[in-house]
C-alpha atoms as a printed R data frame, in Angstrom:
    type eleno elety resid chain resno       x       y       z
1   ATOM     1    CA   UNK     A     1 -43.120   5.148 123.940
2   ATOM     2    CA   UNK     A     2 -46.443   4.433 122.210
3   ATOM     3    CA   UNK     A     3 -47.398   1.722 124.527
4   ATOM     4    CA   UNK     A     4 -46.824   3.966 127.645
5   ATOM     5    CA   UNK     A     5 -48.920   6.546 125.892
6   ATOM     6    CA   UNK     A     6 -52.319   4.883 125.411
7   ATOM     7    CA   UNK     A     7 -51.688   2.422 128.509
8   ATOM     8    CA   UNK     A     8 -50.535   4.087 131.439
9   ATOM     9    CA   UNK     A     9 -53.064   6.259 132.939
10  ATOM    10    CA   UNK     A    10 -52.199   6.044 136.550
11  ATOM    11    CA   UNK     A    11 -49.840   9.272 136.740
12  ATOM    12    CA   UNK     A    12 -52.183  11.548 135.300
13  ATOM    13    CA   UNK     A    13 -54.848  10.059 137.666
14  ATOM    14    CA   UNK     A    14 -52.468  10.234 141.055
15  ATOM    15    CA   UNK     A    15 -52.307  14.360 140.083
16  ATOM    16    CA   UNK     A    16 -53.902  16.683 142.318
17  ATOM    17    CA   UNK     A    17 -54.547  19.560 140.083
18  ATOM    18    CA   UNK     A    18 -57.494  21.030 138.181
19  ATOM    19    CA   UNK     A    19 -55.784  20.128 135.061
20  ATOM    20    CA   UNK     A    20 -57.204  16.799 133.299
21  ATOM    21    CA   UNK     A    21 -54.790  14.673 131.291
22  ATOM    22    CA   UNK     A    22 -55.882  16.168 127.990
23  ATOM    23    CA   UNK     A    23 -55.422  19.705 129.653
24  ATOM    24    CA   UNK     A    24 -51.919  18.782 130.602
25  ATOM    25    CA   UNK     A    25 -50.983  17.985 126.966
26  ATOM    26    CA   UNK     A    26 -51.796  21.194 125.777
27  ATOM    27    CA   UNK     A    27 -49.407  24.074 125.541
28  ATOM    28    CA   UNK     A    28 -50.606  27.356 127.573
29  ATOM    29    CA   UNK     A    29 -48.720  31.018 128.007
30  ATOM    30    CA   UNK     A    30 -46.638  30.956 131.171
31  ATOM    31    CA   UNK     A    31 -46.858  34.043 133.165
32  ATOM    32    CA   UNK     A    32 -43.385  34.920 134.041
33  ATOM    33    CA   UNK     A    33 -40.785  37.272 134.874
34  ATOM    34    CA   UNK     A    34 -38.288  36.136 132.123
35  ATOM    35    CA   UNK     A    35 -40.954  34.736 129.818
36  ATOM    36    CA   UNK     A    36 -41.217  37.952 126.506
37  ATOM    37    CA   UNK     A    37 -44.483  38.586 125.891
38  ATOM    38    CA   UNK     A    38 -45.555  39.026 122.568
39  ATOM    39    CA   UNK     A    39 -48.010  37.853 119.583
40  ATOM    40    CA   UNK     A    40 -48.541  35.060 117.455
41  ATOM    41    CA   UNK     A    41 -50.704  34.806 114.231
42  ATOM    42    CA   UNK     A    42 -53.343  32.041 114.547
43  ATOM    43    CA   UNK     A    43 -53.851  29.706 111.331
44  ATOM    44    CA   UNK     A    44 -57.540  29.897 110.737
45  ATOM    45    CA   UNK     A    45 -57.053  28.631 107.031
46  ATOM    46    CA   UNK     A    46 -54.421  28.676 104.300
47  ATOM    47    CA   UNK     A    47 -53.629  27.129 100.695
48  ATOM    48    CA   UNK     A    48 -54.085  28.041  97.119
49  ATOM    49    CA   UNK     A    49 -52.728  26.019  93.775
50  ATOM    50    CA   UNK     A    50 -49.979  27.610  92.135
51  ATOM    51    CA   UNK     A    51 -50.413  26.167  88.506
52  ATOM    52    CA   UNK     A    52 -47.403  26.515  86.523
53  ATOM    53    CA   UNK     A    53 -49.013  26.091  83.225
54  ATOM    54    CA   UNK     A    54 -51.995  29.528  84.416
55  ATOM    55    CA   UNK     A    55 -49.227  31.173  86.209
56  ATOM    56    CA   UNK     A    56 -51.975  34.534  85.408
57  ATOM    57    CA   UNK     A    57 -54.750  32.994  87.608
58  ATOM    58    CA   UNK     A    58 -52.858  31.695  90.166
59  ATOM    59    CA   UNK     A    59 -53.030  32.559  94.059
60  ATOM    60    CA   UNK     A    60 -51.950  32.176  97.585
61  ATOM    61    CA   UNK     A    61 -53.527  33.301 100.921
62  ATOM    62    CA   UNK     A    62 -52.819  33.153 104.103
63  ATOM    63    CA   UNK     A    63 -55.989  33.567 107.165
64  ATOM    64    CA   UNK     A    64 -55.055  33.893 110.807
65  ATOM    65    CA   UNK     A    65 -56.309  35.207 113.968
66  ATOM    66    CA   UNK     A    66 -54.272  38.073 116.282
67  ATOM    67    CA   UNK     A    67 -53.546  36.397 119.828
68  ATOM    68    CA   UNK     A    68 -51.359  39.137 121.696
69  ATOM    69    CA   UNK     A    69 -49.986  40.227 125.269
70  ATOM    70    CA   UNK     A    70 -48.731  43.339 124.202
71  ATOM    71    CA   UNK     A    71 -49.918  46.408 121.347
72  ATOM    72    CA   UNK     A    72 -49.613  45.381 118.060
73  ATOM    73    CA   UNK     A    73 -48.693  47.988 115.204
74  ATOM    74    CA   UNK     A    74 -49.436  45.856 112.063
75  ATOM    75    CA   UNK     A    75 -49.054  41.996 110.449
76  ATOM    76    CA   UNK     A    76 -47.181  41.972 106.964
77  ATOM    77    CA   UNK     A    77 -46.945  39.364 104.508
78  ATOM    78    CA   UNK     A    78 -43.610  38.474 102.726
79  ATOM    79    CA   UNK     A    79 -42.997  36.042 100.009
80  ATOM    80    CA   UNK     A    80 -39.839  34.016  99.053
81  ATOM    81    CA   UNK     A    81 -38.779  31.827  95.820
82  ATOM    82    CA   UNK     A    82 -36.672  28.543  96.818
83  ATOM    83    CA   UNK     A    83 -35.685  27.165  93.238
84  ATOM    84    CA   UNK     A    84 -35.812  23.289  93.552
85  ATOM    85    CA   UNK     A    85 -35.445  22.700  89.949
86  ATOM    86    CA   UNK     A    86 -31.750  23.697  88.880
87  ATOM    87    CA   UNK     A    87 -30.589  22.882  86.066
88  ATOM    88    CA   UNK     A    88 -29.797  26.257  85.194
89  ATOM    89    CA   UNK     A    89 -28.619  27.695  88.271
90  ATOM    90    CA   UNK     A    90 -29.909  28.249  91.630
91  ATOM    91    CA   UNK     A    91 -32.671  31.269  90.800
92  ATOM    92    CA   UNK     A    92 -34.116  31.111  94.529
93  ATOM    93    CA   UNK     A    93 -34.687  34.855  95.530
94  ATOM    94    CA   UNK     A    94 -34.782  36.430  99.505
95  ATOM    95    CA   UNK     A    95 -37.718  37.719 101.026
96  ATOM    96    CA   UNK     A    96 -39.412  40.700  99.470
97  ATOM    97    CA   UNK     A    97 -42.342  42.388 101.326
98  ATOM    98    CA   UNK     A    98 -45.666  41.970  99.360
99  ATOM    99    CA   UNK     A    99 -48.106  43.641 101.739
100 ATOM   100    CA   UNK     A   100 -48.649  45.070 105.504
101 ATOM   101    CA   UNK     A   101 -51.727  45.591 107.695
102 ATOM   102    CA   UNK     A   102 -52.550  47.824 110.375
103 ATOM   103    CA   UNK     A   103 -54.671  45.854 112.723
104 ATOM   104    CA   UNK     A   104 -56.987  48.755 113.278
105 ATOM   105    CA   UNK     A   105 -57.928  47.418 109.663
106 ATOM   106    CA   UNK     A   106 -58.418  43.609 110.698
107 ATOM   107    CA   UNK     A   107 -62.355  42.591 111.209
108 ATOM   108    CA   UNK     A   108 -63.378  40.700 114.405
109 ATOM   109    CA   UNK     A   109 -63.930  37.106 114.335
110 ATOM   110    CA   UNK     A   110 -65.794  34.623 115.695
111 ATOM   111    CA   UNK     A   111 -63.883  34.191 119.102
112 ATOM   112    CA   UNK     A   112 -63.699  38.213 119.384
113 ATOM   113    CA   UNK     A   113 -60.013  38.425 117.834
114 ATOM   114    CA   UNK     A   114 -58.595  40.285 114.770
115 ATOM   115    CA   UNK     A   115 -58.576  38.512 111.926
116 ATOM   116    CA   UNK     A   116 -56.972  39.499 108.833
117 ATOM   117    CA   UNK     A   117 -56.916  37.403 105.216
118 ATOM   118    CA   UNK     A   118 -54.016  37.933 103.002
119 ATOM   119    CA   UNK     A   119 -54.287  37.076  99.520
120 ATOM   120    CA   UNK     A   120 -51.387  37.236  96.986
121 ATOM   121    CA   UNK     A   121 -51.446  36.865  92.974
122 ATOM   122    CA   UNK     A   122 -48.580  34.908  92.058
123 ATOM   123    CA   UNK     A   123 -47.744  37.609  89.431
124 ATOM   124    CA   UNK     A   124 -47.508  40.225  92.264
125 ATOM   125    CA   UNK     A   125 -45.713  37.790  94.366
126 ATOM   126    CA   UNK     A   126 -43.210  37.686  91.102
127 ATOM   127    CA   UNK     A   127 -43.235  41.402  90.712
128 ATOM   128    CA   UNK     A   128 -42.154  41.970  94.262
129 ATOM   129    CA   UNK     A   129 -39.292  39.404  93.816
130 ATOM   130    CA   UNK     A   130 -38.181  40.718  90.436
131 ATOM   131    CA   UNK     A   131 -37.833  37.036  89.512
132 ATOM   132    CA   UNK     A   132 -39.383  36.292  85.729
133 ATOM   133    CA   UNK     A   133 -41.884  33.954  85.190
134 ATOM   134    CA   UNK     A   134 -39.790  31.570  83.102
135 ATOM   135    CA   UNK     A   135 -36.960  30.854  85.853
136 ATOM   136    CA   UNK     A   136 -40.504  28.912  87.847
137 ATOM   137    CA   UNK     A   137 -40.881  25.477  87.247
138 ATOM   138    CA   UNK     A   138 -42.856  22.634  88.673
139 ATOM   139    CA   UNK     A   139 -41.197  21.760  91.996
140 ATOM   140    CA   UNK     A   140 -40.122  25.239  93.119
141 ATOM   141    CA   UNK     A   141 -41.529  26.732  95.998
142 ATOM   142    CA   UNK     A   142 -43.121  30.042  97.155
143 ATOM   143    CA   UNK     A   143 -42.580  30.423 100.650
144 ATOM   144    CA   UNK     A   144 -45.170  33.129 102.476
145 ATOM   145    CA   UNK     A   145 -43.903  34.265 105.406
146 ATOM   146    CA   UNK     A   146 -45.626  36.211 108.272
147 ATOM   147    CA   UNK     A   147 -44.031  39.279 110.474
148 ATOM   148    CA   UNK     A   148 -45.652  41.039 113.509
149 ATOM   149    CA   UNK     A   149 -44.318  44.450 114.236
150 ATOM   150    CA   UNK     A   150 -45.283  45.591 118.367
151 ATOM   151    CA   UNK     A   151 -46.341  49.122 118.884
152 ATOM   152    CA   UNK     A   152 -42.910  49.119 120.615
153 ATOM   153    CA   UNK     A   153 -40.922  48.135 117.521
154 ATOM   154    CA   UNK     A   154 -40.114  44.733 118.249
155 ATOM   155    CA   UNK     A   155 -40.916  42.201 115.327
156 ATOM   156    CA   UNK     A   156 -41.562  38.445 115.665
157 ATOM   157    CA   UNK     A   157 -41.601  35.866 112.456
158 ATOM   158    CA   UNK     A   158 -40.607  32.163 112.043
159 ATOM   159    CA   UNK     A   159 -36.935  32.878 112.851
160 ATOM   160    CA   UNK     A   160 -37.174  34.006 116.283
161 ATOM   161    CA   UNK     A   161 -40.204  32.799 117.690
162 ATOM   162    CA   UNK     A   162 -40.196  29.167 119.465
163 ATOM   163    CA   UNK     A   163 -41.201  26.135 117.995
164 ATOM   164    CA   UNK     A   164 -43.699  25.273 120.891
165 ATOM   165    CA   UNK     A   165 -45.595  28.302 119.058
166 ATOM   166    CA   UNK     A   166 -44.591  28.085 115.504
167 ATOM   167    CA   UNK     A   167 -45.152  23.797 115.631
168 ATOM   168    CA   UNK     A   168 -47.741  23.445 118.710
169 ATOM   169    CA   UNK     A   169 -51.405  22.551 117.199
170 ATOM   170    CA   UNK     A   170 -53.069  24.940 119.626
171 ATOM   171    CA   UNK     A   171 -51.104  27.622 118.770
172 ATOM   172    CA   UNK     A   172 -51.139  26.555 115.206
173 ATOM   173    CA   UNK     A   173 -48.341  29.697 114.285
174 ATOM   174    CA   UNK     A   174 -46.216  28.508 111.880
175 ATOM   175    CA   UNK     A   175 -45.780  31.679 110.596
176 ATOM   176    CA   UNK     A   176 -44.281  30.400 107.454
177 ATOM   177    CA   UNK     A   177 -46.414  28.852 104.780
178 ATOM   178    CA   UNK     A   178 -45.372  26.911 101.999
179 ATOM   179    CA   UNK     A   179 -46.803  26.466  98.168
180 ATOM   180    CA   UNK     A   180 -45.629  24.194  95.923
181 ATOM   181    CA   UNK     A   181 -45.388  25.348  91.873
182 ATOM   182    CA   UNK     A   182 -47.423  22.542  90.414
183 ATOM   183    CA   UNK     A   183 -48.897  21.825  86.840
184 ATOM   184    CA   UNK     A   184 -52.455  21.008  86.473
185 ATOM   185    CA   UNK     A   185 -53.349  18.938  83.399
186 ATOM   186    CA   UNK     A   186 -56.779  19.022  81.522
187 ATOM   187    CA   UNK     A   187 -56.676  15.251  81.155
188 ATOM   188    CA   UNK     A   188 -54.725  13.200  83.788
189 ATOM   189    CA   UNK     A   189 -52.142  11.131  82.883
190 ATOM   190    CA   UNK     A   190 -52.495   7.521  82.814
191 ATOM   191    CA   UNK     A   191 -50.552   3.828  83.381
192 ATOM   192    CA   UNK     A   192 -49.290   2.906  86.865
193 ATOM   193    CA   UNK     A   193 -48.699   5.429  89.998
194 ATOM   194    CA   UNK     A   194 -46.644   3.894  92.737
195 ATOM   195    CA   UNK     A   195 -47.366   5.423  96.810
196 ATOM   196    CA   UNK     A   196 -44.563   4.836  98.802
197 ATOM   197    CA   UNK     A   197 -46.039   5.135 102.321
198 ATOM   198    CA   UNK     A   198 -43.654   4.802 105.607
199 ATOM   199    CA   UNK     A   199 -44.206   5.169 109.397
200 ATOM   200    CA   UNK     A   200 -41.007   6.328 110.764
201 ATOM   201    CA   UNK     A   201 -42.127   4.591 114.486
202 ATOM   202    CA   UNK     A   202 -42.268   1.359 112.873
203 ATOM   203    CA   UNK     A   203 -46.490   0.308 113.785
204 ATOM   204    CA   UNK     A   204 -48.374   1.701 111.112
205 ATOM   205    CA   UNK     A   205 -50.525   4.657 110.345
206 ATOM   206    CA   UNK     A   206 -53.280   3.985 113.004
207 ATOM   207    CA   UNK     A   207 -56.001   6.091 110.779
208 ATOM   208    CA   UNK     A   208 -54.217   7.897 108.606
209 ATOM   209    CA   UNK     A   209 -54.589   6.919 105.004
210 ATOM   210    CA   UNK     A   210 -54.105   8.181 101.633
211 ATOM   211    CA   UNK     A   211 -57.281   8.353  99.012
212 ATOM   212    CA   UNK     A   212 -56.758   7.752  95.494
213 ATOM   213    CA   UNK     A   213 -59.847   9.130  93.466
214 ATOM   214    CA   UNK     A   214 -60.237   7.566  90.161
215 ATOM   215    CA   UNK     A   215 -63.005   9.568  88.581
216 ATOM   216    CA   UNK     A   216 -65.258   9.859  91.698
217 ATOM   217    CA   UNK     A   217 -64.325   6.325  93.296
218 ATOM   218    CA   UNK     A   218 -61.827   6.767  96.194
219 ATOM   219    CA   UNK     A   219 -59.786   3.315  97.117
220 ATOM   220    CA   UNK     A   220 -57.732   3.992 100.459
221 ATOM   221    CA   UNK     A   221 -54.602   3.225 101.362
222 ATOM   222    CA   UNK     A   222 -52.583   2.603 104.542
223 ATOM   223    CA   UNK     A   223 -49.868   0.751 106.474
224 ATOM   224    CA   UNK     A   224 -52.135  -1.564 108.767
225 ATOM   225    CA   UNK     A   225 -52.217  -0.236 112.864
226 ATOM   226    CA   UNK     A   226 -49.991  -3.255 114.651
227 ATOM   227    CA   UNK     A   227 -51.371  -2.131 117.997
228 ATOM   228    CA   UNK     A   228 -54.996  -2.604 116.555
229 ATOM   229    CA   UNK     A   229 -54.057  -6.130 114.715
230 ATOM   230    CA   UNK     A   230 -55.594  -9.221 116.342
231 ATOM   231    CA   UNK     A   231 -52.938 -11.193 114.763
232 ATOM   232    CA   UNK     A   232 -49.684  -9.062 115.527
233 ATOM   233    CA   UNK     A   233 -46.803 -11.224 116.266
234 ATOM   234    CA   UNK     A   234 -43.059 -10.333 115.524
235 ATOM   235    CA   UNK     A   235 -41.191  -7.248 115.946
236 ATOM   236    CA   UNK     A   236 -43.584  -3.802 115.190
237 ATOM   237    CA   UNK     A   237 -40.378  -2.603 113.135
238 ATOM   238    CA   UNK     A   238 -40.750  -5.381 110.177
239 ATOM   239    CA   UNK     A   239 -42.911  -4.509 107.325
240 ATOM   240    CA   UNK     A   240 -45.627  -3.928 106.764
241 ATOM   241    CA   UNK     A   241 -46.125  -1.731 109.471
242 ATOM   242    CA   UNK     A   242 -42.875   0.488 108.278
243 ATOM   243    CA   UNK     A   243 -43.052   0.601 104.899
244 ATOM   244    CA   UNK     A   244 -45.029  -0.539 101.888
245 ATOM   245    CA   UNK     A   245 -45.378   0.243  97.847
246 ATOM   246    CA   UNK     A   246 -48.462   0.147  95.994
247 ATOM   247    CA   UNK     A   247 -48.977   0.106  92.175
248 ATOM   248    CA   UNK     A   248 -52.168   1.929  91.638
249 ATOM   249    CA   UNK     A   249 -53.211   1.530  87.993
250 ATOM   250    CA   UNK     A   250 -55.559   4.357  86.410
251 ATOM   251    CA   UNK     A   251 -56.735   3.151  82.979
252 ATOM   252    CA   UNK     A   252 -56.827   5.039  79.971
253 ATOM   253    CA   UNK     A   253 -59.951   6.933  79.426
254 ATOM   254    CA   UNK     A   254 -59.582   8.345  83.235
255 ATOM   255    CA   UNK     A   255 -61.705  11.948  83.140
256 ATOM   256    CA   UNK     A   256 -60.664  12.957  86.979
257 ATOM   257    CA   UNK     A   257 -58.002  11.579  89.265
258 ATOM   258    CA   UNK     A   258 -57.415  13.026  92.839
259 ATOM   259    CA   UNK     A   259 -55.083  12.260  95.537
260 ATOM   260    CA   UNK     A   260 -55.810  13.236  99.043
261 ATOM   261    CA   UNK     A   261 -54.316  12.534 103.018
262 ATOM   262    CA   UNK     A   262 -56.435  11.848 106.017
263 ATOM   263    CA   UNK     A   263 -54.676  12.156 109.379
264 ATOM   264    CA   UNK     A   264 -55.710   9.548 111.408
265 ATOM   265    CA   UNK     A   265 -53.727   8.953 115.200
266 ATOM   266    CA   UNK     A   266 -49.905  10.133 115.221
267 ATOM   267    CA   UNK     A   267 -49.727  11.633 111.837
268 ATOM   268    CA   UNK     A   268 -45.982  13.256 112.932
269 ATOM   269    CA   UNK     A   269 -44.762   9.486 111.978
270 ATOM   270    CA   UNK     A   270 -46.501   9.309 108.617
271 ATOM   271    CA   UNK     A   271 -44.631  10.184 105.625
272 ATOM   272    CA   UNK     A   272 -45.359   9.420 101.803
273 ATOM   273    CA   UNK     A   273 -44.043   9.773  98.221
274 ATOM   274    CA   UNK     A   274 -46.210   9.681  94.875
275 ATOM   275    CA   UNK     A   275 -44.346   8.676  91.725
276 ATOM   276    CA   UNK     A   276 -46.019   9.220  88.420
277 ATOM   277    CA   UNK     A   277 -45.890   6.313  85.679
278 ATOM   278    CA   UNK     A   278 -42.928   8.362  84.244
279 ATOM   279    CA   UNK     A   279 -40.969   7.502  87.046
280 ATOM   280    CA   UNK     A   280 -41.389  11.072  88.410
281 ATOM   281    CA   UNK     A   281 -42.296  11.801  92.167
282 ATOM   282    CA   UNK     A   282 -45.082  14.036  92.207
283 ATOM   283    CA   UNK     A   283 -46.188  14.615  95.110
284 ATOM   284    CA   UNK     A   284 -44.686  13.911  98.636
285 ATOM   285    CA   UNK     A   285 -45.828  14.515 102.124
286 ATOM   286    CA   UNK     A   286 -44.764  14.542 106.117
287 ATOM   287    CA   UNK     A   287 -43.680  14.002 108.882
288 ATOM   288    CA   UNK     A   288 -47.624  15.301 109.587
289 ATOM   289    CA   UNK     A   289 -48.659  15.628 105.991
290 ATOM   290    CA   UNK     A   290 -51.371  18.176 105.282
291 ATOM   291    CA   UNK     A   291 -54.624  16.605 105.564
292 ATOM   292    CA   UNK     A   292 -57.198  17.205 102.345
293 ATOM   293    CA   UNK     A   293 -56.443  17.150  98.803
294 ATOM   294    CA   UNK     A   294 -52.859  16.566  97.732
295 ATOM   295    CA   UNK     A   295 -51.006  18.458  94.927
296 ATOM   296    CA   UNK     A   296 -49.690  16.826  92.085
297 ATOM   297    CA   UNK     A   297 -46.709  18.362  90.067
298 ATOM   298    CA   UNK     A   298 -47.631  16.463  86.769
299 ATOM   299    CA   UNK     A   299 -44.830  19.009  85.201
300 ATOM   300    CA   UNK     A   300 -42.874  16.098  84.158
301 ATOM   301    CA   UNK     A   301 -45.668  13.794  83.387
């Protein structure tokens, strides 16, 4: 399929449309009899580092723009525990509202849309779940979730509304946003980390690459691009292009250590695991890894 991708650019030539190849890529709202109109909630931004071990200073927010076809009575917030650690018990906890917004309260933007920036303290997102504090370990997961209420009562979040929308990178509404309970150590721990990087396509990552930052010195790391490789040969399915371990050694004495992802072409094939030189994965990523820094649950480490 990849090879038909970047090689064949005859059909989108032969077209005759005002659409260009790129524009025909691109997901657009259909006007339509049987198509519901509705909103979505645009990801401007997102993130925040849940540290187990400051559990007091720790918070999550959530940034997105209001792109509607219809009246829109107010965006909430809701948060959600998903115990991943359970050794005594599954603790997870349902949904619990944390905050709503009327969206005559949203400021204007940039690009002349609402915007709206929900922020939530980790102990209100507790609070709201009536879950205590020492049930959350490294590995569990907040989920924040995002509901839009029209003026005519109908409400769209990540269960009912499409992936084109929810998955799409132009509509970037996933609707649902994910933290990870981590622990953040003063010192990093040292010896031997092992990445464990596959492309589930079977030619390499083709740009994408993971950084490993050894007090300030990044070395990357990557499964080599077979359709860029002057000396290919073979099947693209046999290593390295698939798969590939790397022992990355950080010597004692280490002040800083970092881990981060850059998405390079097709970054729905990359996936990755981090295991810490307990043995421990602490980190893991994709298909379409977040680009930037990477969290590290050194909870075990």
């Amino acid at each position: 399929m990849k090879k038909i991708l970047k090689y064949s650019i005859i059909p989108c030539l032969l077209m005759v449309s005002f659409l260009s190849c790129e524009d025909e890529d691109k997901a657009r709202f259909i006007e339509h009899a049987d198509v519901e109109k509705g909103a979505i909630f645009r990801t401007v931004d997102f993130g925040g580092t849940i540290n187990r071990t400051d559990i007091a200073g720790s918070t999550y927010s959530v940034t997105g723009e209001l792109v509607s076809q219809g009246d829109v009575a107010n965006v909430a917030i809701w948060v959600q525990f998903i115990d991943r650690t359970t050794d005594d018990g599954d603790n997870s906890v349902a949904p619990a509202l944390i905050e709503t917004a009327d969206v005559s309260t949203f400021s204007t933007n940039e690009n002349g849309l609402p915007e709206k920036t929900f922020t939530v303290p980790i102990p209100a997102a507790l609070s709201a779940l009536g879950l205590d504090v020492a049930l959350v370990d490294g590995g569990d997961q907040f989920v924040f979730l995002i509901y839009i209420t029209m003026a005519d009562g109908r409400v769209f979040n990540v269960e009912n509304t499409g992936a084109s929308l929810t998955g799409e990178l132009f509509f970037a509404s996933p609707l649902a946003y994910t933290g990870l309970v981590i622990c953040v150590l003063e010192t990093p721990p040292t010896g031997t980390f092992v990445l464990d990087l596959v492309d589930n396509y079977g030619d390499g990552w083709q740009g994408s690459q993971i950084g490993v930052i050894i007090d300030g010195v990044r070395t990357p790391y990557f499964l080599p691009d077979y359709w860029g490789s002057t000396s290919v040969g073979g099947d693209p399915q046999t290593p390295p292009y698939m798969n590939a371990i790397f022992n990355v050694d950080v010597p004692v004495g280490t002040s800083t250590l970092t881990f981060d992802y850059v998405a390079g072409d097709f970054p729905s094939e990359c996936e990755f695991k981090i295991f810490g030189p307990s043995g421990f994965i602490i980190a893991a990523g994709g298909p379409s890894p977040l680009a930037g820094e990477i969290p590290l649950n050194l909870c075990n480490e």
